[in-house]
LOKE-388023 format. One record per residue (C-alpha): residue in one letter; x negated, y, z negated. Coordinates in steps of 0.05 Angstrom, whole numbers, padded with zeros to 5 digits, always signed. Example, Ala and Ser with C-alpha at 12.3 -4.5 7.8 and 13.67 -1.06 7.14 Angstrom:
<pts>
A-00246-00090-00156 S-00273-00021-00143 
</pts>
This chain:
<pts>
X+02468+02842-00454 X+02508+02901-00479 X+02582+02905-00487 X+02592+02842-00542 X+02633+02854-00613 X+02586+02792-00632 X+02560+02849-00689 X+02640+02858-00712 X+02634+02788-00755 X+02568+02795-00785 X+02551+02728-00774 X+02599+02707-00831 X+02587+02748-00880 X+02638+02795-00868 X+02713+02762-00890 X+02774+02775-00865 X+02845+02754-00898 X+02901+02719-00853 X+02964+02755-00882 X+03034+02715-00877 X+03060+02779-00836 X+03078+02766-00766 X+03064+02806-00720 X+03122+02788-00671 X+03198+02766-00697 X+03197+02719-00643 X+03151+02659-00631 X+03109+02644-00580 X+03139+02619-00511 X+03136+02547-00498 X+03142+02561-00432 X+03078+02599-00431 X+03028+02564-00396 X+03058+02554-00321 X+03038+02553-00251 X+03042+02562-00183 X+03037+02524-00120 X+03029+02564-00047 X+03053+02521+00008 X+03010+02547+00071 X+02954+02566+00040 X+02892+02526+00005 X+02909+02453+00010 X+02947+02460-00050 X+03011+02414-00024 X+02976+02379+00032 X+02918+02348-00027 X+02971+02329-00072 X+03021+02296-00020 X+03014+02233+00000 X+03009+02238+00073 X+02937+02210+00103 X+02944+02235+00175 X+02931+02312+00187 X+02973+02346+00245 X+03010+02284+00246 X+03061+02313+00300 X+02996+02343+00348 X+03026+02418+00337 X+02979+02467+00361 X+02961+02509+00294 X+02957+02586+00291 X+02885+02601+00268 X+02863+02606+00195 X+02864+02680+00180 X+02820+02733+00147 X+02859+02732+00087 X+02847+02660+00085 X+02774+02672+00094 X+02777+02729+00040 X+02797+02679-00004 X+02753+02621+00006 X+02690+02674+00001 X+02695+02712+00067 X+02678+02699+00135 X+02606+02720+00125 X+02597+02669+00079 X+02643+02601+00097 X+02640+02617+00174 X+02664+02553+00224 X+02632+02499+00163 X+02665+02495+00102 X+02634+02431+00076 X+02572+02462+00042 X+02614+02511+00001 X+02602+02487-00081 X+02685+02475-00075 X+02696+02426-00012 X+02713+02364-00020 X+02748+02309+00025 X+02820+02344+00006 X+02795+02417+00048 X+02783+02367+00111 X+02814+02386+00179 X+02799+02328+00213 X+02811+02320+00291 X+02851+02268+00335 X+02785+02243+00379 X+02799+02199+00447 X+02775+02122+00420 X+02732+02087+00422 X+02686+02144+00417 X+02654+02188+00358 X+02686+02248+00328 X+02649+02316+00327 X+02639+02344+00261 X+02681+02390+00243 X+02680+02454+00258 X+02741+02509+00246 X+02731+02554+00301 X+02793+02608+00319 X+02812+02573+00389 X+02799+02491+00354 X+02859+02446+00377 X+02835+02397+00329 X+02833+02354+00387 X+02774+02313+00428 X+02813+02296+00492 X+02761+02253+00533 X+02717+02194+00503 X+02657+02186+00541 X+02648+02129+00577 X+02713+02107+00570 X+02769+02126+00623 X+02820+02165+00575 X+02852+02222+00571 X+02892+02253+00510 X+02915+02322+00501 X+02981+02358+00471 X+03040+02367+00511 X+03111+02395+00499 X+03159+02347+00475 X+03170+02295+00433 X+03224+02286+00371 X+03183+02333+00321 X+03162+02404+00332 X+03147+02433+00399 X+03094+02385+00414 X+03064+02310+00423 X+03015+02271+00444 X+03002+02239+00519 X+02952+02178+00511 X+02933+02159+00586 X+02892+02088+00582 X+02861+02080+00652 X+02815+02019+00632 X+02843+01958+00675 X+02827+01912+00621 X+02820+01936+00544 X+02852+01984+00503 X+02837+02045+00478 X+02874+02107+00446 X+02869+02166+00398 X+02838+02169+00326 X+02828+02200+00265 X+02774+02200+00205 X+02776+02214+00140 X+02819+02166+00104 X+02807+02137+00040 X+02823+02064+00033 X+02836+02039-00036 X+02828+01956-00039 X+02898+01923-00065 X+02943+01976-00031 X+02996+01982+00021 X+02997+02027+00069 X+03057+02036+00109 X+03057+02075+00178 X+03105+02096+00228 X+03108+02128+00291 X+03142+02146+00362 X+03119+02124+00422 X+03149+02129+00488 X+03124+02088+00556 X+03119+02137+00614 X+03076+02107+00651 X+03098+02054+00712 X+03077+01991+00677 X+03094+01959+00609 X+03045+01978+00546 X+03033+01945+00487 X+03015+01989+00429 X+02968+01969+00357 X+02934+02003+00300 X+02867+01989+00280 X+02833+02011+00219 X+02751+02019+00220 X+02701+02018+00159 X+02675+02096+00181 X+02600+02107+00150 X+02581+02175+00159 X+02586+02199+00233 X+02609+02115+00262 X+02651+02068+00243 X+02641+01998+00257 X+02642+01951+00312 X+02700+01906+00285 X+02763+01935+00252 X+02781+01923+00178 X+02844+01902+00208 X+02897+01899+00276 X+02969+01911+00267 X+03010+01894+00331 X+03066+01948+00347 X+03096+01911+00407 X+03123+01940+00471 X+03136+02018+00480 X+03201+02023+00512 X+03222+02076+00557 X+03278+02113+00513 X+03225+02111+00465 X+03238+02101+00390 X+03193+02096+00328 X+03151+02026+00306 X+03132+02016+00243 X+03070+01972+00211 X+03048+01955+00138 X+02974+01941+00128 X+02960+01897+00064 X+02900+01915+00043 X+02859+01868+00012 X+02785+01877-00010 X+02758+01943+00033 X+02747+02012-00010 X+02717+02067+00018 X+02722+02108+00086 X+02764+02087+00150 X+02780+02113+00218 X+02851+02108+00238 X+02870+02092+00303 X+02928+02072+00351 X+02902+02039+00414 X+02949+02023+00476 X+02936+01980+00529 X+02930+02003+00602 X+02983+02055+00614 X+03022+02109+00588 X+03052+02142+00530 X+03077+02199+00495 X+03068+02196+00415 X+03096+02235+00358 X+03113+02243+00289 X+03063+02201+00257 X+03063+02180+00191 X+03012+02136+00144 X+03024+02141+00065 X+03006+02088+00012 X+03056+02050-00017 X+03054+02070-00096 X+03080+02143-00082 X+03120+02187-00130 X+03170+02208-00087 X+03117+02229-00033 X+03069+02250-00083 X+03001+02214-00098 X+03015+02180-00165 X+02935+02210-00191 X+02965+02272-00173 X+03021+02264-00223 X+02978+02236-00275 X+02928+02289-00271 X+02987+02341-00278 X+03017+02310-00323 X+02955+02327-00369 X+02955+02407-00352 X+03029+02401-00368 X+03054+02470-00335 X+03117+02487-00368 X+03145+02519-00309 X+03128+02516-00233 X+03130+02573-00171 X+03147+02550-00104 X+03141+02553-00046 X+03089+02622-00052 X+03066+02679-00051 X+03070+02711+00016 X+03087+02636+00045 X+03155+02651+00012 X+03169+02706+00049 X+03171+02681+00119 X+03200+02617+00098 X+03276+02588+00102 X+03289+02531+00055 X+03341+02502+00111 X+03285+02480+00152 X+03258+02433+00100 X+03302+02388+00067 X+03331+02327+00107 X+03297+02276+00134 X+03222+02290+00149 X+03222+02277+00223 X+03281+02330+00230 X+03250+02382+00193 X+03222+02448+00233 X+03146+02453+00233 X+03129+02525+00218 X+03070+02567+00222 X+03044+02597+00158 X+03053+02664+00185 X+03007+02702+00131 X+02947+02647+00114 X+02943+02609+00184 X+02950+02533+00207 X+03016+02500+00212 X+03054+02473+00151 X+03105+02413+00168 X+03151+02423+00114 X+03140+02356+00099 X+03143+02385+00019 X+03214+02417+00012 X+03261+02435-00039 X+03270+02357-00056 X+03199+02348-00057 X+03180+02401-00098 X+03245+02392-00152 X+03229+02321-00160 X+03151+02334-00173 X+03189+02383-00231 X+03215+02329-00256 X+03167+02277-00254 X+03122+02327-00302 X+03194+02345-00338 X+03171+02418-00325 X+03219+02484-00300 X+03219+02502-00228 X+03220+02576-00201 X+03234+02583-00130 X+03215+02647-00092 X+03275+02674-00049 X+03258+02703+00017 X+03289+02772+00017 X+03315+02781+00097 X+03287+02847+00129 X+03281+02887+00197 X+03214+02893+00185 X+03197+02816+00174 X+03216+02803+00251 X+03145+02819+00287 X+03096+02803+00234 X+03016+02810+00263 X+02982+02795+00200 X+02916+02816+00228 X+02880+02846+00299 X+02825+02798+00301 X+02822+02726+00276 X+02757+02703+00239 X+02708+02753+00274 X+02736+02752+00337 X+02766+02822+00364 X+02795+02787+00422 X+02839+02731+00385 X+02899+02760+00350 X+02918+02719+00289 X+02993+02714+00308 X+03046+02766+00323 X+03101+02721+00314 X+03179+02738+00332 X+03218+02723+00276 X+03290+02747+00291 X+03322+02696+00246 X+03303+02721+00172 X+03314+02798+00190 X+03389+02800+00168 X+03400+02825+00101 X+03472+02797+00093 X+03451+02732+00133 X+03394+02722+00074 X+03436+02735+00017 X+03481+02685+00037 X+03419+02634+00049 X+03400+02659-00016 X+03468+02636-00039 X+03468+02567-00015 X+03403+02556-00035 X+03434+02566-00106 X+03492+02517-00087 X+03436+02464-00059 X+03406+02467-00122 X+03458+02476-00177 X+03518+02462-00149 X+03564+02392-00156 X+03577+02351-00101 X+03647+02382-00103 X+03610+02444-00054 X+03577+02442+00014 X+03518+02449-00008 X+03517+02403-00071 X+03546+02343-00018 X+03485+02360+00026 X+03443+02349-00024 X+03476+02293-00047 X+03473+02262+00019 X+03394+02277+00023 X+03380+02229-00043 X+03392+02271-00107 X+03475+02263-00124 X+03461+02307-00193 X+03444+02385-00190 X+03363+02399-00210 X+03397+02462-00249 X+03344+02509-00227 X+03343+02555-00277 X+03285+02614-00252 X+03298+02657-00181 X+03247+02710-00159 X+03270+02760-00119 X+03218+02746-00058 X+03138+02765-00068 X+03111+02833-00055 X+03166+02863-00029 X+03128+02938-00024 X+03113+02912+00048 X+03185+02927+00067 X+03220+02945+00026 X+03222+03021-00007 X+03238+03026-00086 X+03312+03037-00079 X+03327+02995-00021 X+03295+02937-00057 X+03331+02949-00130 X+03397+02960-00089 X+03386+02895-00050 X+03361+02851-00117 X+03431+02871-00133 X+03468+02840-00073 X+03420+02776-00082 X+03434+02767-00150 X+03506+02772-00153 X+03526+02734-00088 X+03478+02678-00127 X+03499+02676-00196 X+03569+02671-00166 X+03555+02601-00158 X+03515+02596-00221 X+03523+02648-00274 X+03468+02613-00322 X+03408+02629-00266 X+03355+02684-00281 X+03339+02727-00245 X+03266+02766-00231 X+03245+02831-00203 X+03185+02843-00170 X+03144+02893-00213 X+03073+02910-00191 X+03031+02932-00149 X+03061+02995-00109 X+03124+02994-00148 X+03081+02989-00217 X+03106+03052-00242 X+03173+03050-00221 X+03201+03002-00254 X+03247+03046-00300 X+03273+03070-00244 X+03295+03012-00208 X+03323+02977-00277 X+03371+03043-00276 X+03398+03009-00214 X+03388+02940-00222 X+03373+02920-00290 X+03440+02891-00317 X+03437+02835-00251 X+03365+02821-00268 X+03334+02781-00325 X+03256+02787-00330 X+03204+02830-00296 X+03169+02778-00243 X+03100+02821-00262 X+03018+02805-00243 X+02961+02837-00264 X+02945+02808-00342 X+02912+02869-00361 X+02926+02884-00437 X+02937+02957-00418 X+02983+02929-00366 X+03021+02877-00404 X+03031+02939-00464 X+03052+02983-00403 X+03113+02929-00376 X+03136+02894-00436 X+03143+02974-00469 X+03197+02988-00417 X+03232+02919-00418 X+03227+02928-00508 X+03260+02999-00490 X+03309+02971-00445 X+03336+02917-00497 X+03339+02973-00549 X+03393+03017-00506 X+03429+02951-00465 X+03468+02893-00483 X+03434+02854-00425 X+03374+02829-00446 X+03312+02824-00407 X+03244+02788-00408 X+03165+02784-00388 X+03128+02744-00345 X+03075+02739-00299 X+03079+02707-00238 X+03023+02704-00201 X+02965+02707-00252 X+02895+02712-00230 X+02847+02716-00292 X+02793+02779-00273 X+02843+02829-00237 X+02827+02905-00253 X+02821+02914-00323 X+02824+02847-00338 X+02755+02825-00364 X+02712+02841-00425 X+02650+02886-00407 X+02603+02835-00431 X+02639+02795-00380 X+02642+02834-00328 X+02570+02852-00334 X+02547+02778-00326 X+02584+02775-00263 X+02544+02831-00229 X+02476+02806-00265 X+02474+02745-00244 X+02516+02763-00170 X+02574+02724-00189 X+02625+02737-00125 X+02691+02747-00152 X+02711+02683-00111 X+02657+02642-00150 X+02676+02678-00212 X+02748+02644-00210 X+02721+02584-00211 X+02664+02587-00274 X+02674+02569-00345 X+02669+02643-00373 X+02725+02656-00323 X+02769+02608-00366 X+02748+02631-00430 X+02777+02692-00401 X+02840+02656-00397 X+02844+02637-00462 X+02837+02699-00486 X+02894+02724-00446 X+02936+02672-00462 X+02924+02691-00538 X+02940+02760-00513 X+03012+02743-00493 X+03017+02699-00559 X+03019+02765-00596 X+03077+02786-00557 X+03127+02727-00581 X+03188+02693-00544 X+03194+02761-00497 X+03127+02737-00448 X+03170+02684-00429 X+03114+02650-00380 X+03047+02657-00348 X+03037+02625-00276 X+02968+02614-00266 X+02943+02622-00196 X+02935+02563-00171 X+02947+02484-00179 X+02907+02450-00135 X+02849+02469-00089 X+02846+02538-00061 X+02769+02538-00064 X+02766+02519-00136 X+02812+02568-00162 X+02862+02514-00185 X+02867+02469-00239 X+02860+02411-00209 X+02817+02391-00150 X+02848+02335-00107 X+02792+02306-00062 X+02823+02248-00022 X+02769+02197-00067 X+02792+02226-00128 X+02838+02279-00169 X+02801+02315-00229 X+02808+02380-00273 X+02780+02448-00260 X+02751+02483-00314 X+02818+02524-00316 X+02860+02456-00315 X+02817+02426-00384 X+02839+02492-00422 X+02911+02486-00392 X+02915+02405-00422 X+02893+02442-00490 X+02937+02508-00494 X+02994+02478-00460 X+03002+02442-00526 X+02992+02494-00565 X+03031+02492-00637 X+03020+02568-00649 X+03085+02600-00658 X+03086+02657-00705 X+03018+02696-00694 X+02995+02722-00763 X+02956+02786-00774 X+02895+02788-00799 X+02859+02853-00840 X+02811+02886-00813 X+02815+02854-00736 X+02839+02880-00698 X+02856+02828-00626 X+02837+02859-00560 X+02837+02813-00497 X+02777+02843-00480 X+02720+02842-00528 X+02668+02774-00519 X+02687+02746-00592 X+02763+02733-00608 X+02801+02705-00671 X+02874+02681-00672 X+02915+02649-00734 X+02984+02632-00730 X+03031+02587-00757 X+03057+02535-00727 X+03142+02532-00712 X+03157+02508-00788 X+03092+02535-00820 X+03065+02471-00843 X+02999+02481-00803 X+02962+02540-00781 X+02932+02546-00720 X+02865+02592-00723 X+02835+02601-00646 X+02752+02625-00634 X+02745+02645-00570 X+02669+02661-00557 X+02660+02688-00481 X+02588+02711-00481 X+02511+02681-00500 X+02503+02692-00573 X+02529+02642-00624 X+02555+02678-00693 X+02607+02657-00753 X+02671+02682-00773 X+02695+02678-00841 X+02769+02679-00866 X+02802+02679-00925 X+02870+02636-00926 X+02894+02653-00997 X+02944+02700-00977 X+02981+02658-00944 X+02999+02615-01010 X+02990+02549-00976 X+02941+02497-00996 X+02906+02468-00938 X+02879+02393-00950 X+02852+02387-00876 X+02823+02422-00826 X+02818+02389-00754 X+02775+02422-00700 X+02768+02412-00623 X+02706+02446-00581 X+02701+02457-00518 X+02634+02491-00490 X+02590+02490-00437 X+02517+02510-00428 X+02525+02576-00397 X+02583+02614-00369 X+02570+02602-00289 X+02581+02527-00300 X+02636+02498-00261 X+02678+02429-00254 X+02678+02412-00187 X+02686+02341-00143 X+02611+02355-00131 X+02595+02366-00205 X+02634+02346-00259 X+02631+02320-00340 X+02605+02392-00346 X+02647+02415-00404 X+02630+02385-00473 X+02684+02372-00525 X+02668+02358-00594 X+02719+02340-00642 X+02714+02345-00717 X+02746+02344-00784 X+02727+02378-00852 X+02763+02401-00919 X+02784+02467-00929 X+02753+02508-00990 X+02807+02510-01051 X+02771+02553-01079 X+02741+02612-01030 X+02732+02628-00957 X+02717+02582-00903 X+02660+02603-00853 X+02676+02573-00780 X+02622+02579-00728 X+02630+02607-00662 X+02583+02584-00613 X+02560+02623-00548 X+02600+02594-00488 X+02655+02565-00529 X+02730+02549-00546 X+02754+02526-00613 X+02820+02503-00645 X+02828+02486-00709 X+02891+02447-00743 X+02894+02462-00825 X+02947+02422-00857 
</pts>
């Protein structure tokens, strides 16, 4: 294939000399390598919680919409089954409450599914979704008719691990005219049945008519694998809500191989709660506890979110993996009231997606004093309202959230102006209660080339351009006005994206983008294949050049979001994406002062790319071979100008057999890593090979 620079290095007989000058007076960001978590959208929060039971309150969700669908590979593609897609796993699963004893249907996503089997044949029961309850709008009536045994609701899908706890609760309610005696059962579930005897029988006692919740612990001892939870009552009546089943051994509601495997991408600083989620969202409705939090519909991407992940939730996962936060402020706005994010749902021209009424986030001065005490939540000392409420919801000391991003593509409402003029009102009523907060401003997309303009209203109350779009010409384009800015203003400002997605416009190399089409790589597939993330290296290196001024990159996503994550939490397992196994190596990065070397010149898109840079006290220097396309060469560099004898070298490999691979639950161990250690010539150049497919870091000391 054409479009390679593979020629440039002349298979190592060309040399080039690292210099000692630097091409930034600032070093590279360890903040760099962040990320970004979506609540609403992907199974991003609902994977990595802990929570086993989906729809646990019986709300009826709005359907999954076309943007949802765009995402996972379009409708045309995924359709009603998801499960054959390369990227489903068990934590994509939607499965159903089914009346029990009886056998689920598979699943199916259709744009009128309740996620609910109401009648088990041959059995005379009845369940179905009512109004009421303690949680949400809705719950659950389970009508037993048998005179003699009991029977209920269920629900597949859970993934039993031998020596744990799991602890459930629920409310249940008798409104029928005799007494009932509730239980949970757990079943070994093999494919479509699960067997005839239960794993195990918990006793709940007597439903009383006030109703109230019951709680049960199951022990378990020796089963592993698949189970079918269920709650059976005896003949009778009751209304049930709120349910809750979670394993014992979690992290503050998080699974604990969640926060192991995070803890080896170590992002340096974390988005929440979206993207478009954010800007529908108010923070008030989910903090507290869980059962008297406000369900919510995920207005832009479809289904319902609980809001069982919150503020709390999300702060204390930031500091389990001792990483930033970044929380997304939902900007208040007439125009946010009816939102109809699409006519049709899922190729159907007579379902609307929603067209919600939203009259409570459509205040401007009502948001920027949310905005305010959102601050106060999460900074302030228990001396303010705010602090003591958070105080008095588990967390006495402030999580001194340092990053604030002035909503998410706020082109949809807002005009230029209006929105510069209103990041003003936001930022000061919010740095009144915490001066030390930073600030971002929206700055892509339609208002791409209007940043100057805005800055001349807003600049001195904002801090760093909250940008996407990693395109070199881009990232020149931005951090040019923000370098021009800090020349003329005391008020210093900063770069970062995001929202990063790796192969936007004018993001990948030609060779790259030429396998895509050759080989009819979807740009969905593409995000999740290995070249794909050795076009994240190379953009990572990119923003290296820059120094201390790209403050951070937040990739697009964590977890699920049909592959395009770096981790994939399956309910089995947790593992690393192909994206997540470059993260664990970059986000350790020791590169700090990027060197220049003669005769390269760096470009984020050509196939073949060399980086050496010192690291923060220049005992050891970093040199980076990037190799994104199918021929192997050698590079060759000369180290004596740096006046440093070098008595090691250590390398680390990673490559793969061809640039479509992936790392998925399905397929995994794809992605070799060789490690090796040599040393250096004293007395010449040292010639460093550069395989096809491949990402190398070398250590010299």
């Amino acid at each position: 294939m054409a479009g390679t620079n593979v020629a440039e290095f002349q298979d190592g007989q060309r040399v080039f000399r690292v210099t000692p000058r630097r091409l930034n007076d600032s070093p590279v960001s360890r903040l760099l390598c962040g990320n970004f978590i979506e609540v609403g959208f992907g199974y991003q929060v609902e994977a990595m919680h802990a929570e086993m039971l989906y729809n646990r309150s019986f709300e009826k969700a709005c359907p999954i919409t076309p943007e949802t669908y765009d995402w996972f590979g379009g409708w045309d593609v995924v359709g009603n089954d998801w499960s054959e897609q390369e990227w489903h796993h068990s934590g994509y699963a939607h499965p159903r409450w089914f009346a029990c004893p009886a056998l689920d249907r598979p699943e199916s996503i259709t744009p009128d599914c309740s996620f609910l089997t109401e009648k088990a044949p041959f059995y005379a029961l009845t369940v179905e979704r009512v109004a009421g309850g303690v949680h949400g709008k809705s719950c659950l009536s389970i009508h037993n008719f048998e005179a003699s045994r009991p029977c209920g609701v269920a629900q597949s899908g859970k993934y039993l691990v031998a020596g744990q706890s799991y602890r459930f609760s629920g409310w249940l309610k008798n409104v029928g005219e005799g007494p009932v005696r509730a239980e949970l059962r757990f079943y070994a579930t093999a494919k479509d049945t699960f067997a005839a005897e239960p794993i195990a029988v918990l006793p709940l006692g007597e439903s009383s008519r006030e109703g109230g919740f019951c709680e049960a612990v199951f022990d378990n001892a020796g089963f592993t694998g698949w189970a079918t939870f269920a709650l059976f009552i005896t003949p009778g009546r009751v209304l049930a809500d709120a349910f809750s089943l979670m394993p014992a051994d979690t992290v503050d509601g998080w699974r604990p191989e969640v926060i192991d495997a995070l803890r080896r991408v170590n992002p340096t600083v974390l988005r929440f709660p979206g993207g478009c989620f954010a800007s529908f969202h108010d923070w008030r409705d989910a903090i507290g506890p869980r059962n008297a939090r406000k369900p919510e519909d995920s207005y832009y991407w479809g289904d319902v979110n609980y809001n069982d992940v919150g503020t709390d939730e999300f702060l204390r996962l930031c500091e389990a993996l001792g990483c930033e936060a970044m929380l997304v402020v939902n900007f208040f706005h007439p125009g946010k009231r009816f939102y109809l994010n699409a006519t049709h749902a899922m190729g159907n021209p007579n379902l609307d997606a929603h067209g919600a009424d939203l009259p409570g986030i459509t205040d401007i001065d009502a948001g920027i004093e949310c905005a305010r005490q959102w601050v106060e939540y999460c900074n302030g000392d228990i001396s303010t309202p705010m602090g003591a409420l958070r105080a008095k919801n588990g967390h006495p000391e402030p999580y001194n959230v340092r990053y604030w991003e002035m909503d998410n593509e706020t082109f949809r409402w807002f005009s230029r102006d209006e929105y510069a003029r209103t990041v003003v009102r936001y930022s000061r009523a919010m740095k009144s209660v915490d001066p030390g907060i930073q600030i971002g401003l929206c700055s892509y997309h339609d208002f791409r080339t209007q940043v100057e303009a805005m800055l001349e209203i807003c600049g001195e109350d904002v801090d760093f351009l909250a940008d996407r779009v990693c395109a070199p010409d881009n990232i020149a384009y931005k951090i040019g006005i923000v370098r021009r800015w800090n020349e003329e203003h005391a008020h210093k400002l900063y770069y970062c994206d995001t929202e990063a997605l790796q192969n936007r416009p004018n993001t990948l190399a030609p060779f790259t983008a030429e396998f895509y089409e050759k080989n009819g790589i979807s740009i969905r597939e593409a995000r999740r294949t290995w070249i794909y993330g050795l076009t994240l290296v190379g953009n990572l290196l990119n923003y290296h050049r820059y120094g201390d001024i790209a403050r951070f990159m937040c990739f697009n996503n964590l977890c699920n979001t049909a592959g395009q994550s770096v981790i994939e939490a399956a309910k089995e397992r947790v593992m690393l994406s192909v994206c997540g196994l470059l993260y664990e190596q970059l986000s350790r990065s020791e590169a700090a002062w990027v060197l220049e070397i003669e005769g390269y010149q760096p470009d984020s898109l050509k196939s073949v790319e060399i980086q050496a840079a010192w690291n923060a006290d220049e005992t050891r220097l970093i040199l980076y071979l990037v190799n994104k396309c199918d021929r192997d060469t050698r590079v060759s560099l000369d180290l004596s100008p740096l006046g440093h004898s070098f008595r090691t070298a250590r390398a680390r490999r990673m490559s793969a057999a061809g640039g479509r691979v992936q790392e998925t639950v399905k397929s995994s161990g794809n992605i070799a890593v060789e490690c090796s250690y040599s040393a250096p010539n004293p007395n010449g150049p040292d010639t460093w090979p550069i395989p096809a497919w491949s990402f190398t870091e070398i250590v010299l000391e």
